[in-house]
C-alpha positions in Angstrom: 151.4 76.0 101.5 153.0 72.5 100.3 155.1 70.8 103.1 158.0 70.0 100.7 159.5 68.7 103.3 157.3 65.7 104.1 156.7 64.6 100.4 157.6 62.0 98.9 160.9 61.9 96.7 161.0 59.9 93.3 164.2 59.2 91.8 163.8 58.6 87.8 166.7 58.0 85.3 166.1 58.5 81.5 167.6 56.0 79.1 168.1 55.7 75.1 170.1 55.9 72.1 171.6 59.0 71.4 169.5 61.4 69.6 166.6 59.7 71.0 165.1 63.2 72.9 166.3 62.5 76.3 167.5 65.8 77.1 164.7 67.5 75.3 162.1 65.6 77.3 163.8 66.3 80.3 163.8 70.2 79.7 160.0 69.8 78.2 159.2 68.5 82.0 161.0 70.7 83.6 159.4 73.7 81.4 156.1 72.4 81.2 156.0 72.1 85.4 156.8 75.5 85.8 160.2 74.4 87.3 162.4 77.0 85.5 163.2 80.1 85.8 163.0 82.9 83.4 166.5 83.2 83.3 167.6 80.4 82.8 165.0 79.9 79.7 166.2 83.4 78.5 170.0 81.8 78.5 169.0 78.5 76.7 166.9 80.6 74.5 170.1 83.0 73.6 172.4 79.8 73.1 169.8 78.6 70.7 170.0 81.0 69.1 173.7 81.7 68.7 173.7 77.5 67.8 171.7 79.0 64.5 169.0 76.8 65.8 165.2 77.7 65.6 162.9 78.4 68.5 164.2 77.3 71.6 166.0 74.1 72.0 165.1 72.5 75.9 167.8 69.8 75.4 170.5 72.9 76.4 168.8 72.7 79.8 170.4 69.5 80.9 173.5 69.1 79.0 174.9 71.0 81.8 178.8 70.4 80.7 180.3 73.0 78.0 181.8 70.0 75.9 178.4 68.5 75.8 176.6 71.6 74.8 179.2 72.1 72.1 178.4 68.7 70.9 174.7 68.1 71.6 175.4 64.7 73.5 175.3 63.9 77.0 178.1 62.3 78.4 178.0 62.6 82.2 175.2 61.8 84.6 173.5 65.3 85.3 171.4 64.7 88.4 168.6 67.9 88.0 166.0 68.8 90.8 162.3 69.6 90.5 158.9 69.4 92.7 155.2 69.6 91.8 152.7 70.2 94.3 152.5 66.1 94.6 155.6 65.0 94.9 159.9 65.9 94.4 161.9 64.6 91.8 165.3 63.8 91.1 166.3 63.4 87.8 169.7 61.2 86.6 169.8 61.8 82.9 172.5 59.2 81.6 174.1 59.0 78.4 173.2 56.7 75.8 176.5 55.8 74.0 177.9 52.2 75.0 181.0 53.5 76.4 179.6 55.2 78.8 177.8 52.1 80.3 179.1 52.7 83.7 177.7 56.0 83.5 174.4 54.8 83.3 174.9 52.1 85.8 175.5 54.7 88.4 172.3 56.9 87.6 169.9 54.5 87.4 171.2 52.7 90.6 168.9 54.2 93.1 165.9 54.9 90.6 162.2 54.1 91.6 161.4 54.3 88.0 163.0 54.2 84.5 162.3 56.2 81.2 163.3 54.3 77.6 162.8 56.4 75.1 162.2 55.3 71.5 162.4 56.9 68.5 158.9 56.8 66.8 160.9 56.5 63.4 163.7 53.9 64.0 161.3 51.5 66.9 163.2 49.0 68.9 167.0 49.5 68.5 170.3 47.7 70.4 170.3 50.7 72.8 166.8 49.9 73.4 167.7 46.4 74.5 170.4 47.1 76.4 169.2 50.0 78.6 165.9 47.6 79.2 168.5 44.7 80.3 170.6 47.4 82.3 166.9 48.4 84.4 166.2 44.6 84.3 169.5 44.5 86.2 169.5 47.1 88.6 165.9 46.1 89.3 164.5 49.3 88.8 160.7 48.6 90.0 159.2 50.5 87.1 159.9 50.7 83.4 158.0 53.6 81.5 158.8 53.0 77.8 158.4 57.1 76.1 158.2 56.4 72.4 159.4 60.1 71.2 159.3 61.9 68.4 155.9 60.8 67.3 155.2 64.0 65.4 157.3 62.6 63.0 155.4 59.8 62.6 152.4 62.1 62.1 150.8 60.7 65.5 150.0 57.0 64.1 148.5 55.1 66.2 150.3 52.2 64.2 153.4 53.8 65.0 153.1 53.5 68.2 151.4 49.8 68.9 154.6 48.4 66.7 156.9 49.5 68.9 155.3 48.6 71.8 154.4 45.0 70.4 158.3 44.7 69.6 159.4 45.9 72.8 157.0 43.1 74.9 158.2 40.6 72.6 161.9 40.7 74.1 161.3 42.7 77.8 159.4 38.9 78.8 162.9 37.5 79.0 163.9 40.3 81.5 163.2 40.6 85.1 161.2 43.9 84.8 157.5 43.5 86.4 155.7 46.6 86.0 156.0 48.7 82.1 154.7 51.3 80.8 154.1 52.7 77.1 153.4 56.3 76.5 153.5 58.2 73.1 155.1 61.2 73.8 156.5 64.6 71.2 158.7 65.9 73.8 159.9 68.4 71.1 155.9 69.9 70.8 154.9 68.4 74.8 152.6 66.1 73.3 151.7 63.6 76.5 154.7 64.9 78.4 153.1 67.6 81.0 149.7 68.2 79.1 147.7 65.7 77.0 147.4 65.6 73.1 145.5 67.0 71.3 147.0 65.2 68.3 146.9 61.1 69.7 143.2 61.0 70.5 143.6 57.4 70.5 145.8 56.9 73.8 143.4 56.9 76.5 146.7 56.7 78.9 148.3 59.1 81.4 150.4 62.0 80.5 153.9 61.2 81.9 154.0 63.9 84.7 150.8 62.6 85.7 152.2 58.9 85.8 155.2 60.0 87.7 153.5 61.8 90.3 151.0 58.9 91.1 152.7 55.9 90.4 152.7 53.6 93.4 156.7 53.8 95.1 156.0 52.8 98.6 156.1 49.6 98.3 159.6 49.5 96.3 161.8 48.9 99.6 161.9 45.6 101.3 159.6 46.2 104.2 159.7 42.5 105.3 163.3 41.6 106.2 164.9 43.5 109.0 168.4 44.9 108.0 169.9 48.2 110.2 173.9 48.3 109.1 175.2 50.2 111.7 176.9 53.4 111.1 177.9 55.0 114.1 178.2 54.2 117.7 176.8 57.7 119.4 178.3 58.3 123.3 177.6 61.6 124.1 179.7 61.1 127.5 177.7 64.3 129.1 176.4 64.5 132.5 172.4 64.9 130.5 173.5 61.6 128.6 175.5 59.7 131.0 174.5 56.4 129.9 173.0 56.9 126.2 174.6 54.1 123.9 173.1 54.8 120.4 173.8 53.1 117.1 173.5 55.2 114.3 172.8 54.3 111.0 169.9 54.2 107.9 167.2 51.0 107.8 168.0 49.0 104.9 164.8 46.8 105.1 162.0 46.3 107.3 160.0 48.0 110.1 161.7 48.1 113.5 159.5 48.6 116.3 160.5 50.0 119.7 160.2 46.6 122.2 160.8 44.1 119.3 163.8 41.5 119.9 166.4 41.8 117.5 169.5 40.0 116.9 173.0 41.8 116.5 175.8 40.1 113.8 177.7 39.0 113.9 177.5 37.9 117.7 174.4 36.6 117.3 173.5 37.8 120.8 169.8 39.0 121.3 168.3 41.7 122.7 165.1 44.6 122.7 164.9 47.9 121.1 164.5 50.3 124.0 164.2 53.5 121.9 164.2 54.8 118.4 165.6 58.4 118.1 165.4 60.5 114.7 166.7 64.1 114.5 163.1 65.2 115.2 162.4 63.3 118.2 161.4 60.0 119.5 159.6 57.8 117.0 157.6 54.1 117.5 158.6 52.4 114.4 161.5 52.8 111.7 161.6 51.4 108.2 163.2 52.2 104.8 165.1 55.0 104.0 164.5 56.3 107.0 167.6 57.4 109.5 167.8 56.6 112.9 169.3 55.7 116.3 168.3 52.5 118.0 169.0 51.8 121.3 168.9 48.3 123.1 168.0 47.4 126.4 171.2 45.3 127.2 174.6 47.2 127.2 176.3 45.0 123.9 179.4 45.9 121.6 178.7 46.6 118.9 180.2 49.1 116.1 180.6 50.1 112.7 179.6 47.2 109.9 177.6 45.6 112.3 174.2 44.7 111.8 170.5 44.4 113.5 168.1 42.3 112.1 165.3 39.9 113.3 166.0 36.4 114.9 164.5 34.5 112.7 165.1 36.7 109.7 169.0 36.7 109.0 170.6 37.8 105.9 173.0 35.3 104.3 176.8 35.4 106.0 179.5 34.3 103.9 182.9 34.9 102.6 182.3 33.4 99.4 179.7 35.9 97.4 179.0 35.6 93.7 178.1 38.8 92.3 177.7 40.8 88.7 179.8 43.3 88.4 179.7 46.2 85.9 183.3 47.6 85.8 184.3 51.0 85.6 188.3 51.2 85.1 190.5 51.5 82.3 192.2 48.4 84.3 190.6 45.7 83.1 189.5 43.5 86.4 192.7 41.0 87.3 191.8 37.4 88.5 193.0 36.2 91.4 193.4 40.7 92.5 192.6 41.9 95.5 190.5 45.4 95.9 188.7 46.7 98.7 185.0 46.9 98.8 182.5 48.2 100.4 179.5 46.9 101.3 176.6 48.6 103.2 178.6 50.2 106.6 181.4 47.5 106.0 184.8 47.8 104.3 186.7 44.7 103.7 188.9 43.4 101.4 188.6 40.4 98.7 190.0 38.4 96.0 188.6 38.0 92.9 188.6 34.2 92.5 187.2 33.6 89.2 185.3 34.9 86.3 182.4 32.8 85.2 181.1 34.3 82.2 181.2 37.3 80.6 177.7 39.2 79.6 177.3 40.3 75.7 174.8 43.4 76.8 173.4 43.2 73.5 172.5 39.9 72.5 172.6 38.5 76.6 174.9 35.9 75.2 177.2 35.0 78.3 180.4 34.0 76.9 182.6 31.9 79.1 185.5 31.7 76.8 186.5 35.2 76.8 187.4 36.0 80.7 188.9 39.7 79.6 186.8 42.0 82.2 187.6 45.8 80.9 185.3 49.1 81.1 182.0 49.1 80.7 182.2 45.4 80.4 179.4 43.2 83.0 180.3 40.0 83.9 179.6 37.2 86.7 182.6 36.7 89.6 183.0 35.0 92.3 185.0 36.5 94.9 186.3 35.6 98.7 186.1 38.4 101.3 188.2 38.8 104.5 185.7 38.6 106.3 182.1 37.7 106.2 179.8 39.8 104.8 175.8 39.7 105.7 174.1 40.0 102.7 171.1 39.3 100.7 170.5 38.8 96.8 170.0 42.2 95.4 166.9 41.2 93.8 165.7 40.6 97.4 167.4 44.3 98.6 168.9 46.6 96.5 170.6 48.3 99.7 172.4 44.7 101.3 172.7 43.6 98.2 175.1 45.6 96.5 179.0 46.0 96.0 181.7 48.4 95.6 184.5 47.4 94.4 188.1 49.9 95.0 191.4 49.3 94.3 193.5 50.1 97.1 196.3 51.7 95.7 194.7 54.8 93.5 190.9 54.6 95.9 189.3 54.8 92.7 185.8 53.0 92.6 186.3 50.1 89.7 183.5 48.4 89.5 179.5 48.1 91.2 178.3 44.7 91.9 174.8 43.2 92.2 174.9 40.2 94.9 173.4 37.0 92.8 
């Protein structure tokens, strides 16, 4: 029997230009894994059908909105579950028009790994670029470029060492460490679940294969201490008369029970007495992992406070530059104030000024034109009420993001990366 429970969980997001396959690569996996049920094939297979489509079209298992289906295009994130015997899998497939760039911002946010797919027939296109840019971004660890649709291209080798020669030639300007090329039909599961018969000449992994094994572990900063806390947990029972927990999720590092830690933003010191999960008592927490810690000296602390490491602090300031991708119809105001949250914190800010202004195609960064509307990704500089302990969001993805709301609707207008 599998322990699903224990297993590790990869989050993936697919990427490309519309049309490129994402949604039928998706529903490949997914049928090629076993992870579908019969009825649910049966009702793709019947819309298929009443679409006057042949066989049975797999990109209907995703495109989980009516408007889409009606359509054929994705337009929001549809976040889709499965598990192998090796690991679980969740699934952000994001749209690939450029007005919904936020879109894709949010479900790739959290991913381990990143799928670009290419069309075998049109190579390296803008979308291309500017999903690669968006990963480079978000510093998704892994990149695994799917170049699709190669029955189309009658399985040429050529094909296929083109596109990948193009897509090196500009992906060495981006901050992306670890890609991945993969010739792939996801229409006729070439390479996708089970290897092809048709490209004897990739020697490579098939992609489930690559996504079950490829190395995640090591993705969260396991170096620098960070524990935001959440919650401050006082039973106040006669059994727990003196238990004075702080509650919260490790952002970074391993935290051992005895090891001296420093709280912020007192900067007093103390010692972990005890680290408590739902399950019992455990030695030694580290990322994602939820906990309780509690100290040996009786401190204050409480919510947006953090415990870190002595002589490992996270930068604390007021003033924070930061990219921001923005989400509102209301283009960003300089000199506005939102609300933002960042890890267990909520304060407020000013946006103080707009330093440039990022063309996601070309990565030209235009400092003449300040206008910040939707979709739009640009570099700010903003002053918060308070000081925020952060680090860069290349160093940690979890301190080092920003969500920016505006106070008077609490809609979320923008996500920013901490420079």
């Amino acid at each position: 029997m599998t322990d699903y429970k224990n297993m590790e969980l990869l989050r993936f997001t697919t990427a490309g230009s519309v049309d490129d396959g994402k949604s039928t690569l998706i529903g490949r996996l997914l049928y090629d894994s076993k992870s579908i049920f019969e009825d649910q094939y049966e009702a793709v297979r019947q819309s298929t059908e009443r679409r006057g489509e042949e066989g049975v079209n797999l990109a209907l298992l995703t495109d989980g909105l009516k408007a889409e289906r009606e359509q054929g295009i994705t337009i929001d994130v549809a976040y889709r579950y499965f598990a192998t015997p090796k690991r679980k899998f969740i699934i952000a497939d994001t749209p690939g028009h450029i007005q919904y760039t936020r879109n894709m911002v949010t479900g790739a946010s959290t991913a381990n790994v990143a799928l670009i797919l290419i069309d075998a027939r049109h190579g390296v296109v803008e979308q291309t670029r500017r999903h690669a840019f968006i990963a480079s971004l978000l510093q998704i660890p892994h990149l695994v470029v799917c170049v699709n649709k190669m029955d189309l291209v009658d399985y040429k080798e050529e094909a296929f060492e083109r596109i990948k020669a193009d897509f090196e030639e500009f992906s060495y300007k981006l901050d992306v460490n670890d890609v991945h090329f993969i010739p792939i039909s996801a229409l006729m599961g070439d390479n996708v679940v089970d290897k092809s018969a048709n490209m004897p000449w990739y020697g490579g992994s098939t992609l489930l294969y690559y996504l079950e094994n490829v190395h995640i572990g090591s993705d969260y900063n396991f170096i620098d201490c960070r524990f935001p806390v959440q919650y401050v947990i006082r039973p106040n029972t006669d059994e727990y008369h003196d238990y004075r927990g702080y509650a919260g999720r490790v952002a970074g590092g391993v935290f051992k029970k005895g090891d001296k830690v420093m709280l912020l933003p007192s900067g007093f010191t103390s010692k972990i007495a005890k680290i408590d999960t739902f399950d019992g008592e455990v030695e030694e927490a580290y990322p994602p992992m939820s906990v309780t810690m509690l100290l040996e000296d009786d401190l204050d602390l409480s919510r947006g406070d953090m415990i870190v490491r002595e002589n490992n602090t996270p930068e604390i300031d007021q003033d924070v530059e930061v990219m921001v991708c923005w989400f509102n119809e209301r283009p960003l105001q300089v000199r506005g104030k939102y609300a933002i949250l960042h890890t267990t914190q909520d304060v407020r800010c000013i946006i103080k000024e707009v330093r440039y202004k990022l063309d996601i195609n070309s990565l030209h960064r235009n400092e003449e034109d300040k206008q910040i509307g939707m979709n739009d990704i640009a570099r700010v500089v903003i002053r918060t009420t308070k000081p925020l302990f952060h680090d860069s969001y290349r160093k940690n993805r979890v301190t080092g993001s920003v969500i920016f709301v505006d106070e008077s609707t609490n809609e979320t207008v923008g996500a920013g990366m901490i420079i």
